[in-house]
C-alpha positions as CSV (number, residue, x, y, z in Angstrom):
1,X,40.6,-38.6,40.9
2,X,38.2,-37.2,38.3
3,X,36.1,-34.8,39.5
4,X,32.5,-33.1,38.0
5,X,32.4,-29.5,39.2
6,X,28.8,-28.3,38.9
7,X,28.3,-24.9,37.7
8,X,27.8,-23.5,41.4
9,X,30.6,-24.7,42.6
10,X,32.6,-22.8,40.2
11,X,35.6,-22.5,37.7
12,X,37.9,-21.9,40.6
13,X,38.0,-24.8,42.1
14,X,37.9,-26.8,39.0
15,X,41.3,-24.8,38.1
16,X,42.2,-25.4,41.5
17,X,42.0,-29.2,40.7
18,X,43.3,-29.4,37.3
19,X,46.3,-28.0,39.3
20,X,46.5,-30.6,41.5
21,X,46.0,-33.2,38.8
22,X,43.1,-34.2,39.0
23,X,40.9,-35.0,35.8
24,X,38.1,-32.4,36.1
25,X,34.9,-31.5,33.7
26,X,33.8,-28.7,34.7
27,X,30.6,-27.9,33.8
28,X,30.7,-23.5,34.5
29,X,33.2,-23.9,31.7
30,X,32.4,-26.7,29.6
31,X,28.4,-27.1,29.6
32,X,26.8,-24.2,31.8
33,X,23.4,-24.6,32.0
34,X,23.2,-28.2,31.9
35,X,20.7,-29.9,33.4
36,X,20.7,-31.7,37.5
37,X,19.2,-34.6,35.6
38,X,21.8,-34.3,32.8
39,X,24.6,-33.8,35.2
40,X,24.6,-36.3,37.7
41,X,23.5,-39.2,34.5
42,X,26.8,-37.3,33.1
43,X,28.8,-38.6,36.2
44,X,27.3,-41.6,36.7
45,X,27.9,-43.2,33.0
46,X,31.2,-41.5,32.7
47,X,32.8,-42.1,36.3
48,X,32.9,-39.0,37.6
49,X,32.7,-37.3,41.4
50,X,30.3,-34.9,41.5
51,X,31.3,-31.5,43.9
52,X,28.3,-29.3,44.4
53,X,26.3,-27.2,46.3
54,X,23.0,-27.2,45.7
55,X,21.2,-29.8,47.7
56,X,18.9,-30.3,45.0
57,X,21.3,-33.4,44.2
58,X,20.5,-35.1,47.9
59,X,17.0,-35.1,47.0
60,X,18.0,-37.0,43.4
61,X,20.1,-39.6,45.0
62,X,18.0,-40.1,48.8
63,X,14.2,-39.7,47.5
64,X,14.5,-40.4,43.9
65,X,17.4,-43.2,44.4
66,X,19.4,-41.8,41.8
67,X,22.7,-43.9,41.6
68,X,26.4,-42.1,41.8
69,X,30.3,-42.5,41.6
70,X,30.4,-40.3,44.7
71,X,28.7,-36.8,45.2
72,X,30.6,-33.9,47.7
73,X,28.0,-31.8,48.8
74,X,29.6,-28.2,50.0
75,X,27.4,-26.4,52.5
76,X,29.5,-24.2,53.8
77,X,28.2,-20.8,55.5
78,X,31.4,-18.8,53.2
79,X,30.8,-19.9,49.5
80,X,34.1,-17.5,48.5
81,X,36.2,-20.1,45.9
82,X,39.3,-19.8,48.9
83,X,36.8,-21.5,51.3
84,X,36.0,-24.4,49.1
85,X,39.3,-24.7,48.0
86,X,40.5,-24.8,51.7
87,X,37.4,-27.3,52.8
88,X,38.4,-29.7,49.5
89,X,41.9,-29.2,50.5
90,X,41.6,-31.0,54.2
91,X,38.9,-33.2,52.9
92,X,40.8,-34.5,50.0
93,X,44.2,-35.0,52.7
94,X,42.1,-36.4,55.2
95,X,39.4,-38.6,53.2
96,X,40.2,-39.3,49.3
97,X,40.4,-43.1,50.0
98,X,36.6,-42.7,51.2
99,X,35.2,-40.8,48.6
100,X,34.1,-42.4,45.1
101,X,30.9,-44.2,45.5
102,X,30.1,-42.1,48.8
103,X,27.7,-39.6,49.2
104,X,29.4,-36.9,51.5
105,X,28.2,-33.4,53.5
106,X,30.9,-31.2,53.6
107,X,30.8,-27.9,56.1
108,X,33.4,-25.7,57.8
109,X,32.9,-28.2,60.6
110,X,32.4,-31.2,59.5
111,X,32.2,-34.5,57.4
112,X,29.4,-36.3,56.9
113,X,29.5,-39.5,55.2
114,X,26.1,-40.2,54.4
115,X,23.7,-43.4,54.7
């Protein structure tokens, strides 16, 4: 899959993925301080799903209909990399054919698979 890891999300877990070959950009190591707007026009145009964790993207894609190839939202109460790693692990296992083009909530708990 090919995967744009927003800065907060961090360059763990875009090494993570790399290592699990997927195609990743990640923007902590390859753009930091790039732009929301910039970012999710970034991997719209170029095909890419966007892992993040600032919620600021919901309100782009729900109350300002941006479009997406797929956005993973992390809210997760432990933001350590190992966390997200684990959470993307069983997500990615359990979910991958479901993801690109979906907008998705991702906690310890749960996935949500937004409307």
């Amino acid at each position: 899959m090919r995967f744009l890891v927003d800065e907060c999300t961090g360059p763990a877990v875009a090494s993570w993925l790399r290592d699990q070959n997927h195609d990743v950009f990640s923007v902590f190591d390859e753009a930091r301080g790039m732009e929301d707007d910039d970012i999710i026009r970034k991997a719209l145009s170029e095909k890419w799903i966007l892992i993040t964790n600032d919620k600021g993207f919901g309100e782009k894609v729900y109350r300002d209909g941006q479009l997406h190839r797929g956005v993973i939202l992390l809210r997760l109460e432990d933001e350590r990399p190992a966390s997200k790693i684990q959470i993307l692990t069983r997500l990615l296992e359990r979910y991958s054919d479901r993801i690109p083009n979906s907008f998705l909530v991702v906690t310890e708990r749960q996935v949500r698979f937004a409307k």
